[in-house]
PDB file of N, H, CA, C and O in Angstrom:
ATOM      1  N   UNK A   1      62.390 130.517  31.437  1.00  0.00           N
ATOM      2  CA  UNK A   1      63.002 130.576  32.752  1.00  0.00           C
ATOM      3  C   UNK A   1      62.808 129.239  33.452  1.00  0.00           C
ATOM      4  O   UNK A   1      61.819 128.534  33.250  1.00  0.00           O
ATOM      5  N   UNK A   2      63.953 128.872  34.415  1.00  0.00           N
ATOM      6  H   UNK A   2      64.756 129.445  34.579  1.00  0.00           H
ATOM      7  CA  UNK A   2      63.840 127.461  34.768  1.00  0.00           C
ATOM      8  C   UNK A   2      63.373 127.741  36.068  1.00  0.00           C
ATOM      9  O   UNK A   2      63.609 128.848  36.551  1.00  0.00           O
ATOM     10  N   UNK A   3      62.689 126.818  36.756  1.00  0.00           N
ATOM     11  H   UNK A   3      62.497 125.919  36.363  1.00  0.00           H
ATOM     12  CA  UNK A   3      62.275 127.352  38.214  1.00  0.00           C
ATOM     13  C   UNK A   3      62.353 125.710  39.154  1.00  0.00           C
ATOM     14  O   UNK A   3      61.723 124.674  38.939  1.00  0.00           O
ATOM     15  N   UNK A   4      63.442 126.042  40.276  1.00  0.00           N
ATOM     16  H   UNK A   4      63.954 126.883  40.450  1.00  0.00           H
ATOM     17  CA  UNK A   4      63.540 125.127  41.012  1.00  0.00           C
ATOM     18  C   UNK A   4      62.616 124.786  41.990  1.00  0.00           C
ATOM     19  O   UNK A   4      62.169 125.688  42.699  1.00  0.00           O
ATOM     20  N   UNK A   5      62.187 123.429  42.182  1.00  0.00           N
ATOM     21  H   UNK A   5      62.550 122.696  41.607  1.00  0.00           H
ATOM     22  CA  UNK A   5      61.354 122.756  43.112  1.00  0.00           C
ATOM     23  C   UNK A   5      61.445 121.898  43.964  1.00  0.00           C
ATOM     24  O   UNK A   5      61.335 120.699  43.705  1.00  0.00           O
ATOM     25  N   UNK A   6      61.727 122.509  45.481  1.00  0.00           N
ATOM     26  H   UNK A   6      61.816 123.482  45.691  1.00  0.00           H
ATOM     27  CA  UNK A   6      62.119 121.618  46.589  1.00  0.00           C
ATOM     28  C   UNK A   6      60.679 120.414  46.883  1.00  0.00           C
ATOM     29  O   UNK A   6      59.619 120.714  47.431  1.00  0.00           O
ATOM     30  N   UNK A   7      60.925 119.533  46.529  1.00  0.00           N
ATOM     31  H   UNK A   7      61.786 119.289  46.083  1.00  0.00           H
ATOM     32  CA  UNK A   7      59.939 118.487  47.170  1.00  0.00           C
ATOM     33  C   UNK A   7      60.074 117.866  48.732  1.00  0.00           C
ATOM     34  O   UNK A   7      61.085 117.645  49.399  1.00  0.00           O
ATOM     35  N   UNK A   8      58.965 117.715  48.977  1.00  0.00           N
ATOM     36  H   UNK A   8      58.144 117.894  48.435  1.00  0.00           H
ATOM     37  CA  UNK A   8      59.308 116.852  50.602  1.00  0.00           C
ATOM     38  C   UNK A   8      58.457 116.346  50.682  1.00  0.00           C
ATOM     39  O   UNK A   8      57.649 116.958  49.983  1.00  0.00           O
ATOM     40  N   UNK A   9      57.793 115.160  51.304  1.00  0.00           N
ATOM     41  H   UNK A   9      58.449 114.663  51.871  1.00  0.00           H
ATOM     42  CA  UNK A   9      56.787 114.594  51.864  1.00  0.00           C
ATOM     43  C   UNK A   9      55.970 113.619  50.821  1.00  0.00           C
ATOM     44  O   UNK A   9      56.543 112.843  50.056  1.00  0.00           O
ATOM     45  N   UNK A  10      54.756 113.752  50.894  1.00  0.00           N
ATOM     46  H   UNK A  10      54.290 114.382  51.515  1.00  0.00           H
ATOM     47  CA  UNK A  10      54.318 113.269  49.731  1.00  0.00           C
ATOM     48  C   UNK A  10      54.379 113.750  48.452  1.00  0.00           C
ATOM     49  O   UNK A  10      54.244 112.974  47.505  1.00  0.00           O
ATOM     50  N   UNK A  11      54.630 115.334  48.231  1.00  0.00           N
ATOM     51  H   UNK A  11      54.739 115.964  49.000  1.00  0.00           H
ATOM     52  CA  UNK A  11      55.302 116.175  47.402  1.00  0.00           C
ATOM     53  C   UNK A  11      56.054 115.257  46.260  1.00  0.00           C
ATOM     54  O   UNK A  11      56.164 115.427  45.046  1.00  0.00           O
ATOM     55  N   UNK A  12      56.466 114.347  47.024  1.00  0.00           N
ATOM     56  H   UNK A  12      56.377 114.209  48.010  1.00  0.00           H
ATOM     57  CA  UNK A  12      57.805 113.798  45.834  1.00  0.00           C
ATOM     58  C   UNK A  12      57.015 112.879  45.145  1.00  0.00           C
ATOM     59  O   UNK A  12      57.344 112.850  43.959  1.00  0.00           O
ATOM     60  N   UNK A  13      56.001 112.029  45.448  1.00  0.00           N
ATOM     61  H   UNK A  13      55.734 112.052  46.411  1.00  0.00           H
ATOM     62  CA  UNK A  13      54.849 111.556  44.471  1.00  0.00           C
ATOM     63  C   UNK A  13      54.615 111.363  43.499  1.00  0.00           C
ATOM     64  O   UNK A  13      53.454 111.682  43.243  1.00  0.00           O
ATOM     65  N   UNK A  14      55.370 110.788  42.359  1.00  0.00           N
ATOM     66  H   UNK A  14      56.312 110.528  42.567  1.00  0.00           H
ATOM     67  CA  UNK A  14      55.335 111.580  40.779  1.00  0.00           C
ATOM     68  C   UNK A  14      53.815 111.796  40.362  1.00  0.00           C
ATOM     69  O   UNK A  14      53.842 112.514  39.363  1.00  0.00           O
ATOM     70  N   UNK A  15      52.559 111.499  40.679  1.00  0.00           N
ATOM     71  H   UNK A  15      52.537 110.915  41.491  1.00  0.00           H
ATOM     72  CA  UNK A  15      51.652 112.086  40.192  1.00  0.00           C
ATOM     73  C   UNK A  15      51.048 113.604  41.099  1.00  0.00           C
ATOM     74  O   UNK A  15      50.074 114.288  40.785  1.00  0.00           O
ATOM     75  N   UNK A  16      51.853 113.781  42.108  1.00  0.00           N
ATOM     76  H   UNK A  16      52.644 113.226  42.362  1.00  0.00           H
ATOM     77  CA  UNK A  16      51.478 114.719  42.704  1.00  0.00           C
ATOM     78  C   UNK A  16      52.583 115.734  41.488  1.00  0.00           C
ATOM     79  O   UNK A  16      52.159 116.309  40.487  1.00  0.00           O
ATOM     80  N   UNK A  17      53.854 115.708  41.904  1.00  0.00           N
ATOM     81  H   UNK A  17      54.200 115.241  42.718  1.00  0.00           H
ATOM     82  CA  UNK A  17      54.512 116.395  40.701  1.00  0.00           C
ATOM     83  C   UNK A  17      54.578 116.606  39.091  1.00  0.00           C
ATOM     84  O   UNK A  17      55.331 117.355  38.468  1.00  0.00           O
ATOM     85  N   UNK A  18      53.726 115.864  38.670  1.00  0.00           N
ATOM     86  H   UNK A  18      53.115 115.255  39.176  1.00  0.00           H
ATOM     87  CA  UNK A  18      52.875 115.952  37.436  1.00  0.00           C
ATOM     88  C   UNK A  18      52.052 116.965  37.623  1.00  0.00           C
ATOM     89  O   UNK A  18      52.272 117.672  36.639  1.00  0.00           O
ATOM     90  N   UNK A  19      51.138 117.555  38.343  1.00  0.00           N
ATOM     91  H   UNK A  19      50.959 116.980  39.142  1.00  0.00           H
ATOM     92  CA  UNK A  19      50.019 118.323  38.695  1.00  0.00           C
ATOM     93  C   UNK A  19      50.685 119.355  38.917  1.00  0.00           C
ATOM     94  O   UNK A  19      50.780 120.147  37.979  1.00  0.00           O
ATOM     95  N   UNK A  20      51.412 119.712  40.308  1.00  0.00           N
ATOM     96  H   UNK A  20      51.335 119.068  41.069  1.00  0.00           H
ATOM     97  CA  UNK A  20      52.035 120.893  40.676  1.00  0.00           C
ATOM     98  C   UNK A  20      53.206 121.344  39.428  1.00  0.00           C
ATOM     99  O   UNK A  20      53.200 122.555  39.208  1.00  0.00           O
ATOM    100  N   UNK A  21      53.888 120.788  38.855  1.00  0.00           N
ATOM    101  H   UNK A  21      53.893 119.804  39.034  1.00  0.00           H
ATOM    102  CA  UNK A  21      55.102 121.416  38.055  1.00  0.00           C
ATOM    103  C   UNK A  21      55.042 120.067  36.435  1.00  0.00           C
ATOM    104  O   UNK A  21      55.670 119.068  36.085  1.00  0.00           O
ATOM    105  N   UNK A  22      54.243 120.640  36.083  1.00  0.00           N
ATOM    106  H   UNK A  22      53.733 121.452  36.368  1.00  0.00           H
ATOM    107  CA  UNK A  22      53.805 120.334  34.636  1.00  0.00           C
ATOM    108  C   UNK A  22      55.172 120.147  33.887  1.00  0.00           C
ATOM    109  O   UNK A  22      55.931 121.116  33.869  1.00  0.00           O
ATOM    110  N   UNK A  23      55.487 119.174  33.371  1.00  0.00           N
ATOM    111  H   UNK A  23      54.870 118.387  33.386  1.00  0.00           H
ATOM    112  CA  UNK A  23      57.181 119.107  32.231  1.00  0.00           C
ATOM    113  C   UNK A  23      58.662 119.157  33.102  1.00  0.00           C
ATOM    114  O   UNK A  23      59.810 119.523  32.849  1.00  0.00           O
ATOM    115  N   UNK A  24      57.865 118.503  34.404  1.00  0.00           N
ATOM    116  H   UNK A  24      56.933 118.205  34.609  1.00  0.00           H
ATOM    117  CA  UNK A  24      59.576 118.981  35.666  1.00  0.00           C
ATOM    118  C   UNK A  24      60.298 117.569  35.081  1.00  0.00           C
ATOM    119  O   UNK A  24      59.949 116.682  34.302  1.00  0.00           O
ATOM    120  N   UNK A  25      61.397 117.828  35.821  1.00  0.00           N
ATOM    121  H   UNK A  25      61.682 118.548  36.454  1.00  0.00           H
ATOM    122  CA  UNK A  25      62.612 116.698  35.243  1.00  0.00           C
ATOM    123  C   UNK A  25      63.105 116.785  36.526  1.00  0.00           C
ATOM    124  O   UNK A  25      63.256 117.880  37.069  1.00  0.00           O
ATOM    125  N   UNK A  26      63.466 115.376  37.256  1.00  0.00           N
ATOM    126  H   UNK A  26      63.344 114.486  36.816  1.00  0.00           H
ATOM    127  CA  UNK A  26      64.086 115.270  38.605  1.00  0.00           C
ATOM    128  C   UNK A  26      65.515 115.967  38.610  1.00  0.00           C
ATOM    129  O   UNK A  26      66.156 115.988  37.560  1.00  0.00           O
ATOM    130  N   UNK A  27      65.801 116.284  39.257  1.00  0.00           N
ATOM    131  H   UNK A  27      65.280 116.267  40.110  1.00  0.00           H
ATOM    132  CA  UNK A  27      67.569 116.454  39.494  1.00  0.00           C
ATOM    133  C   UNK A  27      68.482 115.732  40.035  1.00  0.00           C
ATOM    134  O   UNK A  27      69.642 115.491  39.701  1.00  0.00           O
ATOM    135  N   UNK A  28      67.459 115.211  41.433  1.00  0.00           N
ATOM    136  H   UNK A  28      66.516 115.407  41.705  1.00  0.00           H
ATOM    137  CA  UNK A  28      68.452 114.404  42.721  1.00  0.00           C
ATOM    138  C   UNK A  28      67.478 114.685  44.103  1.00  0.00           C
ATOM    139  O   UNK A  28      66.561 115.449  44.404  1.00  0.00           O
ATOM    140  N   UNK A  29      68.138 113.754  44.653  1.00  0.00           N
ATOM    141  H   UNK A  29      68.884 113.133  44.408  1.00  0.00           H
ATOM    142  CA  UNK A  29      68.071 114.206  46.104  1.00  0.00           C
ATOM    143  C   UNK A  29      68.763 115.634  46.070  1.00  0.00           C
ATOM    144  O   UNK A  29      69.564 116.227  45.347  1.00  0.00           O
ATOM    145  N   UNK A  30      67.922 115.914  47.413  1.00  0.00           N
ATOM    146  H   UNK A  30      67.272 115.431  48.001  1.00  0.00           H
ATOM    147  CA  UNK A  30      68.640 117.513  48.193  1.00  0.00           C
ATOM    148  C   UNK A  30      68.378 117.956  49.362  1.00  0.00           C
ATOM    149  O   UNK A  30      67.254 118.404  49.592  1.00  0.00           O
ATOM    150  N   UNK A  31      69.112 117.932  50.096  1.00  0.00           N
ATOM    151  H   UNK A  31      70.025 117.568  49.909  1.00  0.00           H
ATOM    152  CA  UNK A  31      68.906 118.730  51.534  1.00  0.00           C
ATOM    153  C   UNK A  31      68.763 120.207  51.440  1.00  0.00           C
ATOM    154  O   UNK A  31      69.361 120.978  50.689  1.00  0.00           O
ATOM    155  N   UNK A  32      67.654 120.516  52.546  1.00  0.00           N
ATOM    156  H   UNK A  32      67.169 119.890  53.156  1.00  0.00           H
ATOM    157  CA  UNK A  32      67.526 121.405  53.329  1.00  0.00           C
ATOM    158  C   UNK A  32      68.331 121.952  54.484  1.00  0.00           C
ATOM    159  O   UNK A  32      67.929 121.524  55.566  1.00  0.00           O
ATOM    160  N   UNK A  33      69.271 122.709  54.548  1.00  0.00           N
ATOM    161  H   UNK A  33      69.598 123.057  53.669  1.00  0.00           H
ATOM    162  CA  UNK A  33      69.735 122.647  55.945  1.00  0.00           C
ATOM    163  C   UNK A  33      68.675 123.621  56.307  1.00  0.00           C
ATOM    164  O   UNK A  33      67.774 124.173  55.676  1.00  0.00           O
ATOM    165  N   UNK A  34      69.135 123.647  57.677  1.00  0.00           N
ATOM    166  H   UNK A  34      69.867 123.199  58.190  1.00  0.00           H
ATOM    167  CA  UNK A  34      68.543 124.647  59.433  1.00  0.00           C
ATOM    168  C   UNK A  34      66.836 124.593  59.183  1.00  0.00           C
ATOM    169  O   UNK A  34      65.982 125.221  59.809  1.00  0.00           O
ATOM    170  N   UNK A  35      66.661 123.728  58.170  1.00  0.00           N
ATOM    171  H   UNK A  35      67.355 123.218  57.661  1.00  0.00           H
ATOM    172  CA  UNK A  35      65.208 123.315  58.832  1.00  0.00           C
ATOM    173  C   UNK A  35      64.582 121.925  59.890  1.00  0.00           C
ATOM    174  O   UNK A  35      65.189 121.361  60.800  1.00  0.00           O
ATOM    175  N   UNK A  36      63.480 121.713  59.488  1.00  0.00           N
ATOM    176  H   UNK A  36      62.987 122.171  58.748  1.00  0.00           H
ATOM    177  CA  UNK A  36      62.668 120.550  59.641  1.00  0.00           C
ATOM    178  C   UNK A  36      61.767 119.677  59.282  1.00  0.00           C
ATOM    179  O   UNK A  36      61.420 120.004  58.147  1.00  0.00           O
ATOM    180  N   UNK A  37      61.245 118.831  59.587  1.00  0.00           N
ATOM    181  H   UNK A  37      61.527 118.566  60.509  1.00  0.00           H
ATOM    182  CA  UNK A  37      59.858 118.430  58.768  1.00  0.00           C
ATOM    183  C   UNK A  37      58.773 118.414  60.397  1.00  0.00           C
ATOM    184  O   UNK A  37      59.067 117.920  61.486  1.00  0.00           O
ATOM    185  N   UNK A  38      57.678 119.049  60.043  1.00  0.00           N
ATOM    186  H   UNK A  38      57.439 119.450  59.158  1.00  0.00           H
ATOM    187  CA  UNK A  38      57.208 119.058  61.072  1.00  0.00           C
ATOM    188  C   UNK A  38      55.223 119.118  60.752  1.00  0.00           C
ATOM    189  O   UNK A  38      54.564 119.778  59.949  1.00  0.00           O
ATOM    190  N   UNK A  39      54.900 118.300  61.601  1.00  0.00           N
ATOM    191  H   UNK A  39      55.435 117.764  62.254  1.00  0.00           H
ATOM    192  CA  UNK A  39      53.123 118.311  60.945  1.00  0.00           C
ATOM    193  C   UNK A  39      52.309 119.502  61.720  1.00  0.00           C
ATOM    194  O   UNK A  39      51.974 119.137  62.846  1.00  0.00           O
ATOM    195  N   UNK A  40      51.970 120.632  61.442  1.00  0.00           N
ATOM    196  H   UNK A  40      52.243 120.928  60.527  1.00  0.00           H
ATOM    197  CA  UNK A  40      51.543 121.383  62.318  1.00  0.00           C
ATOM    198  C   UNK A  40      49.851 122.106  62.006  1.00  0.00           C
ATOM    199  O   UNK A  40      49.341 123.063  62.587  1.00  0.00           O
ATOM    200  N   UNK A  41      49.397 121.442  61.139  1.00  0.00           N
ATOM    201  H   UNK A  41      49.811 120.664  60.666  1.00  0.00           H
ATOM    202  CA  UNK A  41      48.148 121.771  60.716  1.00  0.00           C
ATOM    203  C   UNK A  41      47.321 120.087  60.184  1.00  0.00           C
ATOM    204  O   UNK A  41      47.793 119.295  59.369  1.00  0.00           O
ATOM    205  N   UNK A  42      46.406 119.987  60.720  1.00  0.00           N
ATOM    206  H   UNK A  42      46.022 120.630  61.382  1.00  0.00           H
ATOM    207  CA  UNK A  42      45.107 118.942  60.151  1.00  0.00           C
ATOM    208  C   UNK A  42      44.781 119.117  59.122  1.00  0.00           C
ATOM    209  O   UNK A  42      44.381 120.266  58.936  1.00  0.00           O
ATOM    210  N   UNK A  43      44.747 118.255  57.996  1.00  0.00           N
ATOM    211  H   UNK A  43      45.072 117.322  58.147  1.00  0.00           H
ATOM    212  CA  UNK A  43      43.496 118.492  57.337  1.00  0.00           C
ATOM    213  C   UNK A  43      42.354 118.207  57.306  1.00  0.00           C
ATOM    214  O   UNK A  43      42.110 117.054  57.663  1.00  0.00           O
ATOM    215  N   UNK A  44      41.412 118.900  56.970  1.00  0.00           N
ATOM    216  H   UNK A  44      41.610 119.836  56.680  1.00  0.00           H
ATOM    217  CA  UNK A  44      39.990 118.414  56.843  1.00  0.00           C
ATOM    218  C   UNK A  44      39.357 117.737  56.233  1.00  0.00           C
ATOM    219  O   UNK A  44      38.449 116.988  56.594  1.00  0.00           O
ATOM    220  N   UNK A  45      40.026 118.049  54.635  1.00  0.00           N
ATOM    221  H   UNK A  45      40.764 118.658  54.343  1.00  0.00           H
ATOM    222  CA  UNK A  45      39.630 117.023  53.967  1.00  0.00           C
ATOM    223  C   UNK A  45      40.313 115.258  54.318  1.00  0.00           C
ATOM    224  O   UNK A  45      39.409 114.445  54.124  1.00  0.00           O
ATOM    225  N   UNK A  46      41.430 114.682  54.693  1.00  0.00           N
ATOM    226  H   UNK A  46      42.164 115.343  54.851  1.00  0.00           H
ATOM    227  CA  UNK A  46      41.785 113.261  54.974  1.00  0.00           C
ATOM    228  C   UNK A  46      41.691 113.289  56.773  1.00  0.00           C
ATOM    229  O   UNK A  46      41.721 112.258  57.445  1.00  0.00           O
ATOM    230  N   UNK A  47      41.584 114.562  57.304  1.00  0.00           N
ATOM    231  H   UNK A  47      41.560 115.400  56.758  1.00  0.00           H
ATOM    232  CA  UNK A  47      41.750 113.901  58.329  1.00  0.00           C
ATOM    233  C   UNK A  47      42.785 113.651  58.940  1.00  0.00           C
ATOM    234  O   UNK A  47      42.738 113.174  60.074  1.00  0.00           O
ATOM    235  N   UNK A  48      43.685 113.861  58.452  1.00  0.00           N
ATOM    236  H   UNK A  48      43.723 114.248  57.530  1.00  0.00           H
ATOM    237  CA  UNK A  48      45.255 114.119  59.287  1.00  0.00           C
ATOM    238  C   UNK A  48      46.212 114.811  59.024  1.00  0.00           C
ATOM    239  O   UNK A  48      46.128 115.920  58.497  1.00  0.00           O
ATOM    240  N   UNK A  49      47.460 114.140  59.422  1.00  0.00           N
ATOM    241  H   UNK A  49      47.528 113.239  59.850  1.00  0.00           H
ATOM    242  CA  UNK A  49      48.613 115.317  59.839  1.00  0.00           C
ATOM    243  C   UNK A  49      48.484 116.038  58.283  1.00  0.00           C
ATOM    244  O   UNK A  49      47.753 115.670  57.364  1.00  0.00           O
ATOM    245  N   UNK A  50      49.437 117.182  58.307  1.00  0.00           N
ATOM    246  H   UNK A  50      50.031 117.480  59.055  1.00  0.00           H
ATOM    247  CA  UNK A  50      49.418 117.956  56.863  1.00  0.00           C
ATOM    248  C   UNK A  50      51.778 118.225  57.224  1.00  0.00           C
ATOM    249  O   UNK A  50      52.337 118.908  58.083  1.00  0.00           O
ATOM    250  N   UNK A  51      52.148 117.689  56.557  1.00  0.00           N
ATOM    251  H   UNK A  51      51.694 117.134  55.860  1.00  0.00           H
ATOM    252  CA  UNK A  51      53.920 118.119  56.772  1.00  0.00           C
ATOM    253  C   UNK A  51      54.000 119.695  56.323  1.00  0.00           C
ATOM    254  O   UNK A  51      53.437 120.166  55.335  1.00  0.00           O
ATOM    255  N   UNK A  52      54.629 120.245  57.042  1.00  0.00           N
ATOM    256  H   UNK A  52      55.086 119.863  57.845  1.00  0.00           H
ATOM    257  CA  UNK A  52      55.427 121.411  56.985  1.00  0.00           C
ATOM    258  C   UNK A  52      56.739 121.632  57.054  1.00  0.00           C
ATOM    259  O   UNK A  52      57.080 121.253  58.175  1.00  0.00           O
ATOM    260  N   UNK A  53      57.853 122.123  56.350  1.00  0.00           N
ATOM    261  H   UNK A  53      57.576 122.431  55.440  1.00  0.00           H
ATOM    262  CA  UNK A  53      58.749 122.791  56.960  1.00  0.00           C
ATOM    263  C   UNK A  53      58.942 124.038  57.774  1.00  0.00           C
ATOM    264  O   UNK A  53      58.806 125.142  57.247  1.00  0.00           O
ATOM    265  N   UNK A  54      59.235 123.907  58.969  1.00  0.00           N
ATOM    266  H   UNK A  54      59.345 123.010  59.397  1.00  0.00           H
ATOM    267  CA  UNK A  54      60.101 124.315  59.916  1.00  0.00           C
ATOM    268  C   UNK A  54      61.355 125.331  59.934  1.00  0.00           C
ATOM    269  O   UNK A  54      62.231 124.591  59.486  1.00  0.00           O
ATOM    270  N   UNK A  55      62.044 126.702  60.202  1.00  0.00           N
ATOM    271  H   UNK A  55      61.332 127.303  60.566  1.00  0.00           H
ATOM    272  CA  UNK A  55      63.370 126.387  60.548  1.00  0.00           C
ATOM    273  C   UNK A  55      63.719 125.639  61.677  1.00  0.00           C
ATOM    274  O   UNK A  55      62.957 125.543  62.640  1.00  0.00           O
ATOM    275  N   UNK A  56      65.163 124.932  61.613  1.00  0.00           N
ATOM    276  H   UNK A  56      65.782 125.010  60.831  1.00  0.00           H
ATOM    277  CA  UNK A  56      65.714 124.550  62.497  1.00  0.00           C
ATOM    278  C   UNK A  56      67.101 124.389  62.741  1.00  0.00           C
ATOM    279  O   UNK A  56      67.793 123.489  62.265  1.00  0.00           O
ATOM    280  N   UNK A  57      67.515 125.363  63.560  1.00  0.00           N
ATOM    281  H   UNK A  57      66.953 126.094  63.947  1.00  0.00           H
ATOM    282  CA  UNK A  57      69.447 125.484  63.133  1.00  0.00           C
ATOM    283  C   UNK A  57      69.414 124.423  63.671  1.00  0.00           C
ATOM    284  O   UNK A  57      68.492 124.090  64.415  1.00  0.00           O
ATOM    285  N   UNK A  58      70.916 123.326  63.256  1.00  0.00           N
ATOM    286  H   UNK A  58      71.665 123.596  62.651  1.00  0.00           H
ATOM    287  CA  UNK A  58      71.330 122.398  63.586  1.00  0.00           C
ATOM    288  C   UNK A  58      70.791 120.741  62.833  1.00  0.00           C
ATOM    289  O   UNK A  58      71.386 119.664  62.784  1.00  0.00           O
ATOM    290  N   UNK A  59      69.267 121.209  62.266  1.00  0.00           N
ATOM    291  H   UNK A  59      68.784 122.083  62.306  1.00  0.00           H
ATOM    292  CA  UNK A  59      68.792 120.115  61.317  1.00  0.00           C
ATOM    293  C   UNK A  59      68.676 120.360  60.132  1.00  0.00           C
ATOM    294  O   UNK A  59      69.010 121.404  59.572  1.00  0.00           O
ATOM    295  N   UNK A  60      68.115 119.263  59.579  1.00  0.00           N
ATOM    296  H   UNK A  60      67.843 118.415  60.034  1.00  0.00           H
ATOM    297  CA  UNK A  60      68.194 119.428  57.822  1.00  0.00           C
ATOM    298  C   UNK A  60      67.068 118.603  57.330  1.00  0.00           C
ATOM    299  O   UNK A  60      66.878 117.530  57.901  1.00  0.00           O
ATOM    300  N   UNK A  61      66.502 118.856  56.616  1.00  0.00           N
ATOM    301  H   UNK A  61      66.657 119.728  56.151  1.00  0.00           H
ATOM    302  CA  UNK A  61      65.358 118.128  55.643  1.00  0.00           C
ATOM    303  C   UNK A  61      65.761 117.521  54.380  1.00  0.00           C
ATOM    304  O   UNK A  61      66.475 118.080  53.547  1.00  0.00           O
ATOM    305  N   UNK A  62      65.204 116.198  54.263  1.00  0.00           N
ATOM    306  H   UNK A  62      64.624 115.743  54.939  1.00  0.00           H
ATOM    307  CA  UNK A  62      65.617 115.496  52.662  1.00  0.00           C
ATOM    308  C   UNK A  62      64.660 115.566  51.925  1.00  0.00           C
ATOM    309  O   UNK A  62      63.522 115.346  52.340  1.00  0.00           O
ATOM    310  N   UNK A  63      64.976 115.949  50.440  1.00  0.00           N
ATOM    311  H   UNK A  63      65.901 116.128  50.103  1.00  0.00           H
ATOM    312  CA  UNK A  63      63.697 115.501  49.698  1.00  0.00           C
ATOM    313  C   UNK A  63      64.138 115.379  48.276  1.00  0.00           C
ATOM    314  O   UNK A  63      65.283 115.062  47.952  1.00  0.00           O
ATOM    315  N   UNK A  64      63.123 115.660  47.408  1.00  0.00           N
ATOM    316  H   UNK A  64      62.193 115.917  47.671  1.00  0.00           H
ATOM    317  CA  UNK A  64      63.895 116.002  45.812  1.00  0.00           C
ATOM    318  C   UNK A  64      63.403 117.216  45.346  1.00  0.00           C
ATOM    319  O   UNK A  64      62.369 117.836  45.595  1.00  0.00           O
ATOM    320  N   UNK A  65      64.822 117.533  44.260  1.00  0.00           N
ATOM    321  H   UNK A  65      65.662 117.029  44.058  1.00  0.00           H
ATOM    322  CA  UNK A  65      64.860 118.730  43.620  1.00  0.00           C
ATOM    323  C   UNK A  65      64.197 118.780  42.476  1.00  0.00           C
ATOM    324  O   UNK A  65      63.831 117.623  42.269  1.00  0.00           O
ATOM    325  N   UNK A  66      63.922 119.299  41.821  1.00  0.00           N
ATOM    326  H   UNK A  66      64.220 120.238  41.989  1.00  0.00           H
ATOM    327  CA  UNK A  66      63.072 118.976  40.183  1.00  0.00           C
ATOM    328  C   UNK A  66      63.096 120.149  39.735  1.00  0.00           C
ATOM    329  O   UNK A  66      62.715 121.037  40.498  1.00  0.00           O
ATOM    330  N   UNK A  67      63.489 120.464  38.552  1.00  0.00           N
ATOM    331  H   UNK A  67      63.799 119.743  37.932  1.00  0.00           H
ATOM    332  CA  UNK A  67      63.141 121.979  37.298  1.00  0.00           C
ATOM    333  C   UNK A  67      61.984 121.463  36.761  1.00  0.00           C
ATOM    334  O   UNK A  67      61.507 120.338  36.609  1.00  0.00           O
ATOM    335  N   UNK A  68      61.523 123.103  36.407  1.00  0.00           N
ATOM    336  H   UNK A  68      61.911 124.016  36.530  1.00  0.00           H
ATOM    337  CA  UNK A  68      60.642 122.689  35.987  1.00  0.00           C
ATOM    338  C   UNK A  68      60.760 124.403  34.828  1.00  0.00           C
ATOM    339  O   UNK A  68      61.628 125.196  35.192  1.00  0.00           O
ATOM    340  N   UNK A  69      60.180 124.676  33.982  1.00  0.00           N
ATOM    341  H   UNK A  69      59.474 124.031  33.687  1.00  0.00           H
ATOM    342  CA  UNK A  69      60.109 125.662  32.645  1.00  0.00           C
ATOM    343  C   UNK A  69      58.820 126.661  33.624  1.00  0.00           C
ATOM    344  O   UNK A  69      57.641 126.386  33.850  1.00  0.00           O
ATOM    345  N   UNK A  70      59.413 127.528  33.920  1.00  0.00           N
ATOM    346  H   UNK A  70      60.371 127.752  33.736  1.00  0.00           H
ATOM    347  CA  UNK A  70      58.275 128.510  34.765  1.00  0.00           C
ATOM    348  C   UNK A  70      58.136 129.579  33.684  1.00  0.00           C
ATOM    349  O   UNK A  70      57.384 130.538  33.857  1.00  0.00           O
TER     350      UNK A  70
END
């Protein structure tokens, strides 16, 4: 089974996406519509912002898509 993976933020990272989705293969860019990108939690461990998506009618979020063999 193939399983799609919206990236955003530092997410798109290729060694972060090595870790999270083991054997993924990029696709492209891809929007999000009626969301956002928005920082709404600290972390503890670095010490700062942490990104979240949001909804948000009227906006859209960019990031990349990637399969990955789930």
């Amino acid at each position: 089974m193939q399983v799609l993976y919206f990236a955003y933020a530092s997410n798109m990272a290729e060694g972060v996406m090595t870790r999270l989705c083991p054997g993924h293969r990029f696709l492209g860019a891809a929007e999000l519509p009626g969301h956002r990108l928005a920082f709404t939690r600290r972390s503890i461990r670095t010490d700062s912002g942490v990104a979240d998506i949001v909804r948000a009618p009227g906006q859209s979020v960019w990031g990349a898509l990637y399969a990955a063999s789930g």
